[in-house]
Structures are given as structure tokens and as C-alpha cells.
ROSE-4610 file (N, C-alpha, C; in Angstrom, 1 decimal, always signed):
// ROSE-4610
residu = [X/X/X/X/X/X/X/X/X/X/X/X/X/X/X/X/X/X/X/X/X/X/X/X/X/X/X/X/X/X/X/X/X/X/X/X/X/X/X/X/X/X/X/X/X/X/X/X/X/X/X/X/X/X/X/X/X/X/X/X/X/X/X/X/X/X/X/X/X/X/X/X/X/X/X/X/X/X/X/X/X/X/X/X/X/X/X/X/X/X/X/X/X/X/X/X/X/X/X/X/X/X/X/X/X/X/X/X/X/X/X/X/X/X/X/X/X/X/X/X/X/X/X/X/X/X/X/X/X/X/X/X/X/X/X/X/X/X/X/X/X/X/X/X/X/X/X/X/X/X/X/X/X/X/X/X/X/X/X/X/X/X/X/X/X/X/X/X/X/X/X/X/X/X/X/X/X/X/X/X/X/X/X/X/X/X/X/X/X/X/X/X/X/X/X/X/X/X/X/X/X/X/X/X/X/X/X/X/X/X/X/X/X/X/X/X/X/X/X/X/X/X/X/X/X/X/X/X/X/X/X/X/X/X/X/X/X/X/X/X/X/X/X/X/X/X/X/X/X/X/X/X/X/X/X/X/X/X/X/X/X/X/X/X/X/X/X/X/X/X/X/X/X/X/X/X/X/X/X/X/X/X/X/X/X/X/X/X/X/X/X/X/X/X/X/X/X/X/X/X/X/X/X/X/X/X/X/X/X/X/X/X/X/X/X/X/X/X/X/X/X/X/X/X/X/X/X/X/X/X/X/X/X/X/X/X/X/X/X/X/X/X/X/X/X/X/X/X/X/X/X/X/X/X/X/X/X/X/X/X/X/X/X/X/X/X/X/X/X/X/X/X/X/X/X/X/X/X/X/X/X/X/X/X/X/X/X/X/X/X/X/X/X/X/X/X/X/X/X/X/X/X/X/X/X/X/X/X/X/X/X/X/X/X/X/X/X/X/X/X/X/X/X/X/X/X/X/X/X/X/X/X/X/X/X/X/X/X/X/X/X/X/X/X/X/X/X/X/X/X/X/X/X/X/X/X/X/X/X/X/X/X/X/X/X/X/X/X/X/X/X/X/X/X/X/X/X/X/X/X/X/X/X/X/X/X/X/X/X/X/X/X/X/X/X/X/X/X/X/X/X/X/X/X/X/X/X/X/X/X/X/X/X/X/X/X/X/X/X/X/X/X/X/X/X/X/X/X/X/X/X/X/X/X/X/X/X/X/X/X/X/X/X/X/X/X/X/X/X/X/X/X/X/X/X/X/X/X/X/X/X/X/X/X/X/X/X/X/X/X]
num = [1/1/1/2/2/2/3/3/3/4/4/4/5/5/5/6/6/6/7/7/7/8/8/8/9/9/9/10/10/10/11/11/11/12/12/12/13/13/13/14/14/14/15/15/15/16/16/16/17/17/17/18/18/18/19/19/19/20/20/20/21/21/21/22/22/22/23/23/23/24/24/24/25/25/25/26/26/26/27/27/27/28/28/28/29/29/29/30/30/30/31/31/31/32/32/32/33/33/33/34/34/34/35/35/35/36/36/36/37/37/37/38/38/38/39/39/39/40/40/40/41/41/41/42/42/42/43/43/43/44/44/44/45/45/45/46/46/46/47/47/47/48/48/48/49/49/49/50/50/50/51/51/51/52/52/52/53/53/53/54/54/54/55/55/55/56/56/56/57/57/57/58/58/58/59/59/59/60/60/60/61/61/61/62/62/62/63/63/63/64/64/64/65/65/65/66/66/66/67/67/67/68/68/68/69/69/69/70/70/70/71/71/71/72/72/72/73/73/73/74/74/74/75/75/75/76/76/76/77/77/77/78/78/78/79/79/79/80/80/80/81/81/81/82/82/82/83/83/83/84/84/84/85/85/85/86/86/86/87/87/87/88/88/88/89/89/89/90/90/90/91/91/91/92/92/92/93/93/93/94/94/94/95/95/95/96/96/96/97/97/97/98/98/98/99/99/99/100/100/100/101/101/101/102/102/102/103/103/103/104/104/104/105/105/105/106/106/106/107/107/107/108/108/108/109/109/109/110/110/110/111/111/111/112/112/112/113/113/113/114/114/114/115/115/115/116/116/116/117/117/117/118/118/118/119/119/119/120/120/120/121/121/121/122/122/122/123/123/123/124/124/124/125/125/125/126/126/126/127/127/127/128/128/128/129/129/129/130/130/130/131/131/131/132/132/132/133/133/133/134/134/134/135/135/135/136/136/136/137/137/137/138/138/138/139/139/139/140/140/140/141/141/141/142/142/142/143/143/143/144/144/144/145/145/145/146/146/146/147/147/147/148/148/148/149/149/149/150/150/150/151/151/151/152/152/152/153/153/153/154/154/154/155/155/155/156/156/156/157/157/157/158/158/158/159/159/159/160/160/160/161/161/161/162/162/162/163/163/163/164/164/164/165/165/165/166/166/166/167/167/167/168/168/168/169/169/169/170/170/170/171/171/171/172/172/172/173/173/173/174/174/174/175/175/175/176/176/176/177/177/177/178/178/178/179/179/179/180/180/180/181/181/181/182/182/182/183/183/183/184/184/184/185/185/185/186/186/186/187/187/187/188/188/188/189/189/189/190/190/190]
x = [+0.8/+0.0/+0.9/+1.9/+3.3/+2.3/+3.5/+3.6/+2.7/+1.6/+1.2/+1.0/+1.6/+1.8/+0.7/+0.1/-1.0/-0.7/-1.6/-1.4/-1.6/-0.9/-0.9/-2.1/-3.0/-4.6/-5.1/-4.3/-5.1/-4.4/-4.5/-3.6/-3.1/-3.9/-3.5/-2.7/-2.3/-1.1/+0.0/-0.3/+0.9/+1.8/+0.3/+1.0/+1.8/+1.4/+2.3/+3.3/+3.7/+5.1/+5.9/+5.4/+6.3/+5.8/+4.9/+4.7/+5.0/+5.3/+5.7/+5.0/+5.7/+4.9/+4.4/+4.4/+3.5/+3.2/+2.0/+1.2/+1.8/+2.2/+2.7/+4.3/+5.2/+6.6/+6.5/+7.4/+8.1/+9.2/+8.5/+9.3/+8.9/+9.6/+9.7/+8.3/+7.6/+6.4/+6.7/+7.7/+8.0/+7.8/+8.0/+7.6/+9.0/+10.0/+11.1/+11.5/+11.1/+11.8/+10.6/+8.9/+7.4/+7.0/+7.9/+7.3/+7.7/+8.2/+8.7/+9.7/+11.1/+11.9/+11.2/+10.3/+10.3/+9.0/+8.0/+6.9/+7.1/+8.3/+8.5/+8.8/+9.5/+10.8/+9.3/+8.0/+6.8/+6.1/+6.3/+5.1/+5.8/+4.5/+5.6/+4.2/+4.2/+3.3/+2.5/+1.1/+0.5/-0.2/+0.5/+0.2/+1.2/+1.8/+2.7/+1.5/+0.9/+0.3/-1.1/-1.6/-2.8/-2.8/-1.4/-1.0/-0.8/+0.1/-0.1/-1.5/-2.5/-3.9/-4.3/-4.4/-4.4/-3.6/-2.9/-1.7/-2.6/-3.1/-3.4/-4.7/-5.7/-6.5/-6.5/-5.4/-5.6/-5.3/-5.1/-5.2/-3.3/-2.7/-2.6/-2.0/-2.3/-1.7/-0.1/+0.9/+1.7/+3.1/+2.6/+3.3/+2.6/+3.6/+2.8/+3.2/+2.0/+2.1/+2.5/+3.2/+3.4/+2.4/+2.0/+1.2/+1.7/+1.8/+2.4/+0.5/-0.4/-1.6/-2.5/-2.9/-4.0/-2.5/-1.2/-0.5/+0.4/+0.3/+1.2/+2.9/+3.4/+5.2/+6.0/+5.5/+6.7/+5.9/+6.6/+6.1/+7.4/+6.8/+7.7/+7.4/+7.8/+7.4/+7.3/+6.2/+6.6/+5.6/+6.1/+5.0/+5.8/+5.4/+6.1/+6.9/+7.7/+9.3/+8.6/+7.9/+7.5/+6.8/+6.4/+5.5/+6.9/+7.9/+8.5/+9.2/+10.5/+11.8/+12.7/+12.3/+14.0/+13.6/+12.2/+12.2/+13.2/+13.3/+14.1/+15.5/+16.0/+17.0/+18.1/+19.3/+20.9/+21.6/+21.1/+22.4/+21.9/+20.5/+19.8/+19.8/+20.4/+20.0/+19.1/+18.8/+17.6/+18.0/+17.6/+18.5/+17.6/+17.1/+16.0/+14.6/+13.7/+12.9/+11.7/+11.1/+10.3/+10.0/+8.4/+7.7/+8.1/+9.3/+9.6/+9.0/+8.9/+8.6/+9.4/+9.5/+10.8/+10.2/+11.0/+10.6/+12.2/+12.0/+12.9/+12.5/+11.8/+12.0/+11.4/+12.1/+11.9/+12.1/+10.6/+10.8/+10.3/+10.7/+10.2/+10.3/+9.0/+9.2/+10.3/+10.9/+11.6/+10.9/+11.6/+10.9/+10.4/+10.3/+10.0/+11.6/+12.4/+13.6/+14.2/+14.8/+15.9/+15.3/+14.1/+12.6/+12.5/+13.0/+13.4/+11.3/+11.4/+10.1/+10.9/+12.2/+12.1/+12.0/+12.6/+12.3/+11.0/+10.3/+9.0/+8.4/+8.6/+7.9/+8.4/+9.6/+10.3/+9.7/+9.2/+8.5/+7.0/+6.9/+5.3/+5.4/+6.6/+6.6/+6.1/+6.9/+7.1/+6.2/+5.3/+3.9/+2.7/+2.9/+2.2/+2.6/+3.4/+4.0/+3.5/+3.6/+3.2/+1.4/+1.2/-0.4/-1.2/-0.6/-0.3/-0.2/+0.5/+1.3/+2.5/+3.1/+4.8/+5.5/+6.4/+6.9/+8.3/+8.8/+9.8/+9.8/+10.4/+10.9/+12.7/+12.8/+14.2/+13.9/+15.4/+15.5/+16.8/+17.0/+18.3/+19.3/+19.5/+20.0/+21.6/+22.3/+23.3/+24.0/+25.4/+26.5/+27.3/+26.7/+28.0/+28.5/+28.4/+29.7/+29.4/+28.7/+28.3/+28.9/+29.2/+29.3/+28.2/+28.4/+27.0/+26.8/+25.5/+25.0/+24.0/+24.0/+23.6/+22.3/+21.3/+20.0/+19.3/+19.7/+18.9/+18.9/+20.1/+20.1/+19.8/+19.5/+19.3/+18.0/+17.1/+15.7/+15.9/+16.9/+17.1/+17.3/+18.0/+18.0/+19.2/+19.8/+21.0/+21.2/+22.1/+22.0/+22.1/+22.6/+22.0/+20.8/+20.1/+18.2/+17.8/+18.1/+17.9/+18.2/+19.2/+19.9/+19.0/+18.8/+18.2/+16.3/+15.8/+14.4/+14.5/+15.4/+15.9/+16.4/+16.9/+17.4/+18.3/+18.8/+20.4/+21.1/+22.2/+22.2/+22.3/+21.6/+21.6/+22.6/+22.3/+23.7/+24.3/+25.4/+25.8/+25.6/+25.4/+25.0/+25.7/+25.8/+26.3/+26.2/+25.5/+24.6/+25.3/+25.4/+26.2/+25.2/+25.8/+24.8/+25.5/+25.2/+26.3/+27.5/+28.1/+29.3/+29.3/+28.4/+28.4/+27.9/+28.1/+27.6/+26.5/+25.3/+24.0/+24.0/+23.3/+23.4/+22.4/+21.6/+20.5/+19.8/+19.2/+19.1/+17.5/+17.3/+16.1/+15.7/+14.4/+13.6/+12.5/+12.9/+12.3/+11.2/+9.6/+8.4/+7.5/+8.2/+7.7/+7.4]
y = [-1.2/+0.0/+1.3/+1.0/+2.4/+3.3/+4.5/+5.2/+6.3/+7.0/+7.9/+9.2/+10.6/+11.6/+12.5/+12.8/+13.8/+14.3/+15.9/+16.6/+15.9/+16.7/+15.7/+16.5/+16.1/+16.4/+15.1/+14.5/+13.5/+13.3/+13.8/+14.0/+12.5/+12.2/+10.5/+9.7/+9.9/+9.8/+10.7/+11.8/+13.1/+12.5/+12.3/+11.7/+10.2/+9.3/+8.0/+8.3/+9.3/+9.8/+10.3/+11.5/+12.4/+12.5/+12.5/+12.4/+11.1/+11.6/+10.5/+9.2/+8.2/+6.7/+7.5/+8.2/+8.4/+10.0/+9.9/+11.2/+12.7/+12.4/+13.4/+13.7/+13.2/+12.8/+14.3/+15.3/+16.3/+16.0/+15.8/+15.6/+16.7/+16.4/+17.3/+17.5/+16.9/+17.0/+17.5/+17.9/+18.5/+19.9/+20.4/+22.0/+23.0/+22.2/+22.9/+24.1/+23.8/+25.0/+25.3/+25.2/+25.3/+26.4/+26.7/+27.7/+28.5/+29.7/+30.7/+29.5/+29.5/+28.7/+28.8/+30.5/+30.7/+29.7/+29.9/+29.4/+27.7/+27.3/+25.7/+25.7/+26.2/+25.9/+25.3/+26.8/+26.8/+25.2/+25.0/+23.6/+22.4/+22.3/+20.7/+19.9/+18.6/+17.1/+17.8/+17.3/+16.9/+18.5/+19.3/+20.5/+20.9/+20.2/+19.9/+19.3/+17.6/+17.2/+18.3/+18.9/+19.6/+21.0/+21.6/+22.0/+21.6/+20.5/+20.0/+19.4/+19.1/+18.8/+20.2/+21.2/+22.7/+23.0/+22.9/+23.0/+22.2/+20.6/+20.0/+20.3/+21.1/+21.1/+22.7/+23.2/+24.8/+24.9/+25.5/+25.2/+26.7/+26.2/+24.6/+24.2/+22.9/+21.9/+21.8/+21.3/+21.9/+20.8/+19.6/+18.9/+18.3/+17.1/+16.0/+14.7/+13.4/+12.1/+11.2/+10.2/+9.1/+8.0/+7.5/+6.1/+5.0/+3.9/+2.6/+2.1/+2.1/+1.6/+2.4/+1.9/+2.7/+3.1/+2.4/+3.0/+4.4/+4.8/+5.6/+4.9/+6.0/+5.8/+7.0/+8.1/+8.9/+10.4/+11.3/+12.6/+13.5/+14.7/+16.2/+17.1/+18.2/+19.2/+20.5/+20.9/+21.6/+22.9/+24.3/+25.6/+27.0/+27.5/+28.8/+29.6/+29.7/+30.2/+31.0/+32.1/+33.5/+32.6/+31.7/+30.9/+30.1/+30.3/+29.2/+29.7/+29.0/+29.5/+30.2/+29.9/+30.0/+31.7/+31.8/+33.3/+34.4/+33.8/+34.6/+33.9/+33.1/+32.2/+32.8/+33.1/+34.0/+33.2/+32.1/+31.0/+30.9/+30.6/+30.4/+31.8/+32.1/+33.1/+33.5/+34.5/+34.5/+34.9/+34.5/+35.1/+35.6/+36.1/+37.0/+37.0/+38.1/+38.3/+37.6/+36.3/+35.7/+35.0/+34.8/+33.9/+32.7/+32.1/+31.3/+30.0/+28.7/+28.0/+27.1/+26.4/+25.9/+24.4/+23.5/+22.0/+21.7/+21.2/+21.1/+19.9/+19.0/+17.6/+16.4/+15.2/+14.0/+13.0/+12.4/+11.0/+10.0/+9.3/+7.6/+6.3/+5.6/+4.8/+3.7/+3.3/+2.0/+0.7/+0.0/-0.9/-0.3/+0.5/+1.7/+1.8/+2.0/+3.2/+2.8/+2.9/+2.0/+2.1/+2.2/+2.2/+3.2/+4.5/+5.7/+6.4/+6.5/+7.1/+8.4/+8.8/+10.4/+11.1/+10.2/+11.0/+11.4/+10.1/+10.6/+11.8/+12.1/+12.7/+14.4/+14.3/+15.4/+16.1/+15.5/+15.5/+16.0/+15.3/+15.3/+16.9/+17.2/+18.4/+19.7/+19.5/+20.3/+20.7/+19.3/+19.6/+20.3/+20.3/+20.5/+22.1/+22.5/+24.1/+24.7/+24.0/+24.2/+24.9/+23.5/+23.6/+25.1/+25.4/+26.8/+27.7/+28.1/+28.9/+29.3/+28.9/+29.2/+28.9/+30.3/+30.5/+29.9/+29.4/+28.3/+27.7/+26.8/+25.8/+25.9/+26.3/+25.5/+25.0/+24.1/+22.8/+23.3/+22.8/+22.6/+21.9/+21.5/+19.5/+19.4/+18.7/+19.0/+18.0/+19.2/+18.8/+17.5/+16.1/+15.4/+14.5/+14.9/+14.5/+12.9/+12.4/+11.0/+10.2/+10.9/+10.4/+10.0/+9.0/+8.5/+9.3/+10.0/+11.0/+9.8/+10.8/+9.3/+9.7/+8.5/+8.8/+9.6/+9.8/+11.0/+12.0/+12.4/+13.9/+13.8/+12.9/+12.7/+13.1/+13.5/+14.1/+15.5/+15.8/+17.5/+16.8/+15.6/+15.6/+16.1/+15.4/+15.4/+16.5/+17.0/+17.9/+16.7/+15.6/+14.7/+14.6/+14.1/+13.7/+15.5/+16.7/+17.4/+17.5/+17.6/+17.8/+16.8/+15.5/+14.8/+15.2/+15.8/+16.4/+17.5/+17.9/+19.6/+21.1/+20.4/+21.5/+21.5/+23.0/+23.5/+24.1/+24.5/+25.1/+26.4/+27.2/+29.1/+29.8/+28.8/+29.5/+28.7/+29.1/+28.4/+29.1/+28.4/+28.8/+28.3/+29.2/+29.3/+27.8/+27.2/+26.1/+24.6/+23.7/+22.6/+21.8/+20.7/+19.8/+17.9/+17.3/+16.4/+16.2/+17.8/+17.9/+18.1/+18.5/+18.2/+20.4/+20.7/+21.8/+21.8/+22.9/+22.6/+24.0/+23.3/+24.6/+25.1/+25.8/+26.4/+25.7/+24.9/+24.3/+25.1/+24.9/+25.9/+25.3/+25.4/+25.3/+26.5/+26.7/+27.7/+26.8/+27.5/+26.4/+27.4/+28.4/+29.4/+29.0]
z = [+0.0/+0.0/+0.0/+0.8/+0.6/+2.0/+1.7/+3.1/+2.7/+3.4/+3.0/+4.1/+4.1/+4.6/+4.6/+5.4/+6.0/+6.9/+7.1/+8.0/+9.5/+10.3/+11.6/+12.7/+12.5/+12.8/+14.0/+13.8/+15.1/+16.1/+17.5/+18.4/+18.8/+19.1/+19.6/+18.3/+17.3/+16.1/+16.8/+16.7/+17.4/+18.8/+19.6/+21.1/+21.0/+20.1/+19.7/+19.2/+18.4/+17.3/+18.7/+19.3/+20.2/+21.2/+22.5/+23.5/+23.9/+25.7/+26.5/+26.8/+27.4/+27.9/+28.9/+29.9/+31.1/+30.6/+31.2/+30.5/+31.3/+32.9/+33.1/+33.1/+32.0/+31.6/+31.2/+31.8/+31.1/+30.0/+28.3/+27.8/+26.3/+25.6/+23.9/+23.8/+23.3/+22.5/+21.2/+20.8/+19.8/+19.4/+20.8/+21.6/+21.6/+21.6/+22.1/+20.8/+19.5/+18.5/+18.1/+18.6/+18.3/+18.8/+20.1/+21.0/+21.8/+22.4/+22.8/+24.3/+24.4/+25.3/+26.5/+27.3/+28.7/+28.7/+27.6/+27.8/+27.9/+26.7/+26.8/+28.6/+28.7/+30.0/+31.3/+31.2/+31.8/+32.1/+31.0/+30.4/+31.7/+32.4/+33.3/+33.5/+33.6/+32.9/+32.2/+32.4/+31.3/+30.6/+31.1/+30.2/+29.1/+28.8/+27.2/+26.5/+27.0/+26.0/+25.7/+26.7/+26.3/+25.5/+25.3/+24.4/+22.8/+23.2/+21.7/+21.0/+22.0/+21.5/+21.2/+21.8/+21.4/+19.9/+19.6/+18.7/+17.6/+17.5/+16.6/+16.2/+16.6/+16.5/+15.7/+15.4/+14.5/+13.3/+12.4/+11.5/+11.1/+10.5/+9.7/+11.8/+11.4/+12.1/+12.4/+13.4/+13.5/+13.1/+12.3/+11.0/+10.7/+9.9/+8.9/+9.6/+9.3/+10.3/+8.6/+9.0/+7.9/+8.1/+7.6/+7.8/+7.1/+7.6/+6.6/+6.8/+6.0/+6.4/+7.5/+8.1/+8.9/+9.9/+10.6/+11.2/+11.5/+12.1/+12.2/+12.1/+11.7/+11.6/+11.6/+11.4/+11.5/+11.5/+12.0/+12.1/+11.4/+11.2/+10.7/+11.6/+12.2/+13.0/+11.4/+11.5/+10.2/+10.4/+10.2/+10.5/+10.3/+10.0/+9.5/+10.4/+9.9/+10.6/+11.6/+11.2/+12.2/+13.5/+13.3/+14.6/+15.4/+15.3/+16.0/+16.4/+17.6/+17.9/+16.8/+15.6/+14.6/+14.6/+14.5/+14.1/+15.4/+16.3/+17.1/+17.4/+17.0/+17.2/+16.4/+17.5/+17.3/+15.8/+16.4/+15.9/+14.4/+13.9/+12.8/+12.0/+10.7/+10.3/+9.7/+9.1/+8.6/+6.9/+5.6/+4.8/+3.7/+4.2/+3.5/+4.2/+3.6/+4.6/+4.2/+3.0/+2.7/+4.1/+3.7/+5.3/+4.7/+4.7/+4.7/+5.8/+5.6/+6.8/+7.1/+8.4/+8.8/+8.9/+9.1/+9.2/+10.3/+11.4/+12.6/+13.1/+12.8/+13.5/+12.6/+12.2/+11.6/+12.7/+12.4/+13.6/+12.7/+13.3/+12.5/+13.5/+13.3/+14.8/+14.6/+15.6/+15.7/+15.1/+14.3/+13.5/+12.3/+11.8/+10.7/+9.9/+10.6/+10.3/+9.1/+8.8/+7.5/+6.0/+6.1/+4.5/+3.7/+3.8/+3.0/+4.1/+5.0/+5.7/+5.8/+6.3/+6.4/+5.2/+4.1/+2.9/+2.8/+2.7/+2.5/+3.3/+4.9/+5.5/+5.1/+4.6/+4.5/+3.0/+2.0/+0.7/+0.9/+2.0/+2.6/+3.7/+4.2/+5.1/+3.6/+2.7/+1.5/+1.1/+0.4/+0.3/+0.9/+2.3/+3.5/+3.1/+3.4/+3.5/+2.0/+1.0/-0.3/-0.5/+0.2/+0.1/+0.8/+2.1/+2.7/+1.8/+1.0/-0.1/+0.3/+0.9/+1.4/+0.2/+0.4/-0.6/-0.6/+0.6/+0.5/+1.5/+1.9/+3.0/+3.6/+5.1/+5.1/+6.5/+6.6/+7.3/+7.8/+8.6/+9.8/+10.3/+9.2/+9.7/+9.8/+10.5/+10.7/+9.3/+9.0/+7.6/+8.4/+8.4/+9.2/+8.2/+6.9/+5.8/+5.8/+6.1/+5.7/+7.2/+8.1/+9.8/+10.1/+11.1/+11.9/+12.7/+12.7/+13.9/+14.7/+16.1/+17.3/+17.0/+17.1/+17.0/+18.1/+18.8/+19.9/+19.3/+18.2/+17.5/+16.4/+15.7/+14.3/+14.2/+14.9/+14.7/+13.4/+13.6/+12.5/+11.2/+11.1/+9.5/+9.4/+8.2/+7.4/+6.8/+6.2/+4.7/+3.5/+3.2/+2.9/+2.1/+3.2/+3.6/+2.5/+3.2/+2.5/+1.0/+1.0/-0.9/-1.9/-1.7/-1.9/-2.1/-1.2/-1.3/-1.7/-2.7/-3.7/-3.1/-1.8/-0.9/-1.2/-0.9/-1.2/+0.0/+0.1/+1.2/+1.3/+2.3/+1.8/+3.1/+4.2/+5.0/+5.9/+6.4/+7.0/+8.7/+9.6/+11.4/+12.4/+13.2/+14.5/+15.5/+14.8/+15.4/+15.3/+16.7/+16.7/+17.5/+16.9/+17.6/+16.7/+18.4/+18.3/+17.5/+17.9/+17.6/+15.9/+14.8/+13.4/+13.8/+13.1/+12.5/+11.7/+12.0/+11.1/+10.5/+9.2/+7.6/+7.6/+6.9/+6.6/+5.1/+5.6/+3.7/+3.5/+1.9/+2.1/+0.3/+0.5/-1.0/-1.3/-2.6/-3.0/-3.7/-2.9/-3.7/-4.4/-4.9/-6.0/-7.5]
């Protein structure tokens, strides 16, 4: 049947991708580059997940879910630059003043991984920002030259995974993470 990418509209999909096993687990939700840091830092148990049920229910929605079949497999964090941390972030530049939207997290569940699913969801983030009218997309992913990055940090994406989904790179940032430096990759969907 193959993998098919939709907005991420059903929270209980959202909460299986990126919320915790115990409901009051201070963890990501995939809040951390989504939402102003004092307000993340704010958020402790289950008022992250009631947030992101808040969050899933607006329009647009705040990424895209993969499905292998009726399942879930993989999520994108995906929403326009001005709504998220990057719009104020030192390290990220900004390299022109288009509302550009940002895409900052790929997940894929265990047992999933290895099947080309980030590609897809990253295709699928594109489309999503597309269907909006965004006039481009960039991504964040760290340049690690074909190095194994540890899966705890591999959630940003390659430049790789990017170049490959017609991203180029527009800058280079201040920005490190497990030790790889991350670029500014960006698609123009004009």
C-alpha cells in the first residue's frame, strides 16, 4: 500500500510519534523549536500534551504524520518560521525576509527506520508548507559529511536527507549539535 503523509490532525497519532509513555513525563512533544523557550521551560506534565492537543486542532496543524496503512510511523514538525523559535534564534540566520517555513523535526518509529520514511515525510513536510502557499521551506540539519550521527540527535535531518528532497544550502550557522555543525538548507516552492 506504501507510506502515505497527512497533516498531523489527530492527536493521539501526534502523542504516539512524540509524547511521552506516562502522561505526566516532562518531555519534547516537539515543543522545544514550536514555542517561545520561557513558555516551553513553563510547560511541566500533562500540560505539554494539552498543548499540543491545542496546537493539533488549529489550522494549519503543526506537521505532517506518515502512515504505513492505517498505522502511524513517522512525524515532521513543520510551521512557518515566524511561529516558532527560529524566528528569534541568534544561531539560525535569517537570509531574506520571505515567510519562509521551517521543518525542525523527523521522527520515524523503531521498526520503521531503515525504508526511505524520512524521505517521504520530508516530501510530505514540503507539500504540506506548499499547500499553505509558502513560498519556501528551510531545514536545519546537521552537515555530518556522511558520519554516523547518534540517534537522539538525528531528529534535525542530514544535509543529505535534504539535498536529496531539492534543498540547497543558503547558510551556513552558528549552530552545533552532536558535535556536526548545522546549515540552513532551504527550498524555494515558487
Amino acid at each position: 500500500m506504501g507510506i502515505e503523509v497527512r497533516p498531523a490532525t489527530e492527536f493521539e497519532d501526534v502523542k504516539t510519534m512524540v509524547g511521552p509513555r506516562r502522561p505526566d513525563a516532562t518531555v519534547c512533544w516537539c515543543l522545544s523549536y514550536r514555542i517561545p523557550a520561557k513558555q516551553n521551560a513553563a510547560l511541566k506534565s500533562t500540560a505539554r500534551g494539552e498543548l499540543v492537543q491545542e496546537l493539533v486542532a488549529q489550522d494549519p496543524p503543526p506537521g505532517v504524520l506518515a502512515y504505513d496503512g492505517g498505522e502511524v510511523v513517522g512525524w515532521a514538525g513543520v510551521h512557518p518560521r515566524t511561529d516558532t523559535g527560529f524566528a528569534r534564534n541568534r544561531r539560525i540566520p535569517h537570509v531574506d525576509n520571505l515567510p519562509a517555513w521551517s521543518v525542525w523535526c523527523i521522527r520515524v518509529r523503531p521498526g520503521y527506520r531503515g525504508r526511505g520514511i524520512s524521505h517521504q515525510l520530508l516530501q510530505g513536510a514540503v507539500e504540506f508548507a506548499r499547500s499553505y502557499g509558502a513560498p519556501a521551506i528551510e531545514g536545519y540539519p546537521v552537515d555530518n559529511q556522511g558520519r554516523k550521527v547518534d540517534l537522539t540527535m538525528a531528529y534535525v535531518g542530514t544535509r543529505g536527507l535534504f539535498e536529496k528532497a531539492g534543498f540547497t544550502k543558503a547558510a551556513d550557522t552558528d549552530s552545533v549539535l552532536n558535535g556536526f555543525p548545522r546549515v540552513l538548507m532551504r527550498r524555494d516552492l515558487r
